[in-house]
Each structure stands twice: as C-alpha cells, then as structure tokens.
N, C-alpha and C positions, 0 to 999 in steps of 0.2 A: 504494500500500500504506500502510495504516495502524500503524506499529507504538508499542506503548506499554513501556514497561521500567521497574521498581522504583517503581510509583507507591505512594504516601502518602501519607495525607490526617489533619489535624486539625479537629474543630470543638471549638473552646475548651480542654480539658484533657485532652480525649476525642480517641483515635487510634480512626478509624471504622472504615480498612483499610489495609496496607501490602502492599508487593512484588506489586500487581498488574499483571501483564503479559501481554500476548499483541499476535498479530500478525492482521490483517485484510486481505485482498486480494478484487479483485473478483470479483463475484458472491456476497459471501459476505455471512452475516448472524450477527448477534452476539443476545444474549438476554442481560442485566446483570438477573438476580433477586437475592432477598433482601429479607429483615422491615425493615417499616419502621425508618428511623432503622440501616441498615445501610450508607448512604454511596451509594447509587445514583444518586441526582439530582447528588449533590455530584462524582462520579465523569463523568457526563455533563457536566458544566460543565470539570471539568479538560480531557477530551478536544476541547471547544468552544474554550478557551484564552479561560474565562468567567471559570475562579477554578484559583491556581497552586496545584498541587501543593509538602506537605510536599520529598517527595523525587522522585525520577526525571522521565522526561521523554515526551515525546508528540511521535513521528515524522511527517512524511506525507511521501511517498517518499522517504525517507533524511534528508529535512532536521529540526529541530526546528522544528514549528507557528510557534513566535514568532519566526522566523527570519526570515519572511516571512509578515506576519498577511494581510497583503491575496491571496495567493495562496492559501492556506489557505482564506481564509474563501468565497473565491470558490467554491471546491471542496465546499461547506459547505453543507446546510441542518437547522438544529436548530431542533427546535419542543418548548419545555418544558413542565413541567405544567401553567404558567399558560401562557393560549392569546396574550399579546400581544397585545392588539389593542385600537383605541380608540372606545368605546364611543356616542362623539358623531359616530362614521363609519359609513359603510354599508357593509355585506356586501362590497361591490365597491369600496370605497373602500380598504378596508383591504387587501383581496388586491392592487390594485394599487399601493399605496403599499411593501408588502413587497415587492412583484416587482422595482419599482425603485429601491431600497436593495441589491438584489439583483444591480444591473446588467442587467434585463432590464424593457427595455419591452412593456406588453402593455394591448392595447384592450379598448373594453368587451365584446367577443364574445368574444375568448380567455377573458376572466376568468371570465365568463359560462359557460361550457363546462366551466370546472373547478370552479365552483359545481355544476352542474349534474349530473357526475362523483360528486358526492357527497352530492347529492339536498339543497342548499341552495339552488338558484336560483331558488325563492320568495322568500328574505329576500335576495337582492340588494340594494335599494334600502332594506331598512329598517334604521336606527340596530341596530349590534351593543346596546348598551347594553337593547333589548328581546326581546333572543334568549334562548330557553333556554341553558341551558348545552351540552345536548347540539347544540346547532344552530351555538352559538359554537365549538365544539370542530370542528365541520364547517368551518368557515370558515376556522376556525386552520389544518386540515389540505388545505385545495383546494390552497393552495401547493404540495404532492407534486405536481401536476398542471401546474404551469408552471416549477417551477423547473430549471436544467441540472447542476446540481450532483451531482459524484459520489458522495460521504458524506452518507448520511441519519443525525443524528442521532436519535433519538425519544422521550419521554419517556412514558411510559404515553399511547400515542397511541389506543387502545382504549376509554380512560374516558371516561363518560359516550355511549358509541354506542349505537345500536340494533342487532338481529342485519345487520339487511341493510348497516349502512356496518359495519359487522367487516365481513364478507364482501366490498365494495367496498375498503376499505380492504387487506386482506391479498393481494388482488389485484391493486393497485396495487403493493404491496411485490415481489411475483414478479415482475413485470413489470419494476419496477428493476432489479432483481438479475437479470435472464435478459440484461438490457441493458450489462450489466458495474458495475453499480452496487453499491453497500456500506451495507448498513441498522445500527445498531445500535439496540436498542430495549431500554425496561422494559416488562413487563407483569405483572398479577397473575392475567391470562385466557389460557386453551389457547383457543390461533388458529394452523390449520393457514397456515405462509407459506410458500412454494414458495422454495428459492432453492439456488444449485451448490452450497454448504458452509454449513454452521453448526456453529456455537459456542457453547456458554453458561459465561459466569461468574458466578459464584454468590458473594454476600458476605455475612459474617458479622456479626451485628450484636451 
C-alpha cells in the first residue's frame, strides 16, 4: 500500500499544493490532473523520493519511503516526462542498461520482445539520439514490459503516441493492475485503463 499524508510542496515563493493525501493499494490506479504549472510532475517526484516534500510524508506499507530507499525503489518504476535515455545508445542499449540498474538482467531477445510490444523493434539497433520523439517515448516506455516492480509511477506517458501505442499502452496498464499492481499517472488525454479501483486527484494551480 501506498499511503501519502499532509503533502506540501514549494517552488521558490510559490506554495503549488498543500494537505495532499490519499491512500493507494493494489490493483488500483490513480489519475494526478491539473493546469499546467499546478505541481503535478513536482508531486510525482515527491512520491518517487526524487524531491522532498515542504510538509508531510510518503508511506509504502506502513514505513516512510526514505526509511528504506533501496526497498522502495526496488518496488518502483517511474518514467518522467523526459524519457531518460542516452542518445549515443541504441534502442536496446538503453532498455537494457535501465533493466539492470533495475536489478534485472535481460538478453537481447527479452529486450527485443518489449521493443517489439510496443511497435519499436525496428529502431532496436539505431542511436536513440535519431529517433522521433514519438519513437523515443516508445523506448522510454518498453521498460512497462520487463520491469517486476509493483508501483508504476507515470508521467504523461501518453504524449507524443500514436492511437495504436495508446491502445497498447492502456493495455499494458490493465494488465498491471488485474496483476495486483498500482499505476499512478498524469494525462491531458481520455484513455479508457481497465483497472479494480480508481482515483483521481485533481490540483489547483
């Protein structure tokens, strides 16, 4: 379970949101809307234990996050609006370089299969750094595909798709979540996700 209590957030003089709280447990998926510059991304990094909270704090199962970062983060995969990835590696270079940062080792055919999952496994072998964007975004997100991690964070993981990876993508997401898994996402797009409970929190900018 994921529980968060009295968060609070500053950027510079500016209070973006305070006393956000709620609680998340498996199979459930969360929806974090709101206008630009209304703290959403900055709100995904708290729950990541990327960037601390003014006030309150972020649970996962009873303990606080920084209590134990390596179990947490094990438990963990966040992919933000920028897609991380390095530019002078390949499609496959880079999904497997995250997988094992990740603690999970994975050969060129699994990697290959989660490229393929997500209609990248042409650019496999070509430099990210000459990908579309929509194609780097694909690659950001094959990871859904090999990682064991029960918390998906997501951050507008929708932009820049085409209709058919939405459709593969939101697919992916039920299927986490039918599996006891926990998504939390931004989006600015209506994409039916299948999943036992949802949530949306909404912030005010």
């Amino acid at each position: 379970m994921l529980m968060v209590q009295g968060l609070a957030c500053l950027r510079g003089d500016r209070l973006l949101f305070k006393n956000v709280g709620f609680e998340l447990n498996a199979g459930g998926l969360m929806y974090v809307l709101g206008e630009n510059g209304s703290g959403k991304s900055s709100l995904l990094r708290i729950l990541c234990g990327l960037l601390k909270p003014e006030e309150g704090g972020v649970f996962w199962n009873g303990k606080p996050i920084d209590l134990d970062t390596d179990i947490y983060q094990a438990d963990l995969t966040y992919i933000g609006h920028l897609n991380g990835l390095k530019d002078d590696l390949t499609a496959l270079e880079n999904l497997q370089i995250s997988a094992r940062l990740a603690g999970n080792q994975v050969d060129d055919a699994v990697a290959l299969n989660s490229l393929a999952a997500i209609g990248v496994a042409r650019c496999a072998n070509l430099p990210v750094g000459v990908l579309s964007q929509g194609q780097k975004r694909r690659v950001a997100l094959a990871r859904l595909w090999l990682t064991r991690s029960q918390l998906w964070i997501l951050d507008e993981p929708f932009a820049a798709l085409d209709t058919a990876s939405v459709d593969v993508l939101a697919a992916r997401l039920g299927e986490h979540m039918s599996n006891g898994g926990m998504t939390i996402i931004t989006t600015h797009q209506e994409v039916t996700i299948h999943a036992q409970s949802t949530q949306t929190l909404r912030l005010s900018a």
